[in-house]
N, C-alpha and C positions, 0 to 999 in steps of 0.2 A: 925258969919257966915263965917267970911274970914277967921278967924283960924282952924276952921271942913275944909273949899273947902281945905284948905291946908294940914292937914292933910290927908285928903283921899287923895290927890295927893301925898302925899310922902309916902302912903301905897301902892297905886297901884307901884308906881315907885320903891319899895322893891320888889315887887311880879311882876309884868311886867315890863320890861327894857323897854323903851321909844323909840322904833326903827322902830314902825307905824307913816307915818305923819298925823294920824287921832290923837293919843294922843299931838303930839305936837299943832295942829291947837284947839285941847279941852283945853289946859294948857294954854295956852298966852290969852286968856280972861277972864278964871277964875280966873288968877293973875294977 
C-alpha cells in the first residue's frame, strides 16, 4: 500500500507540479 500511495504521488507530481498548499498538506501524511 505505501509503495502505490507513493507512486501515485510521484505520478501526480510528473503531471501536476506541487505549487497548491492542498497537495503539500495531502503529501506529508501519506508519507
Amino acid at each position: 500500500n505505501k509503495a502505490e500511495g507513493k507512486c501515485l504521488i510521484e505520478a501526480l507530481d510528473a503531471i501536476l507540479p506541487p505549487t497548491r498548499p492542498t497537495d503539500k498538506a495531502l503529501r506529508l501524511p501519506l508519507q
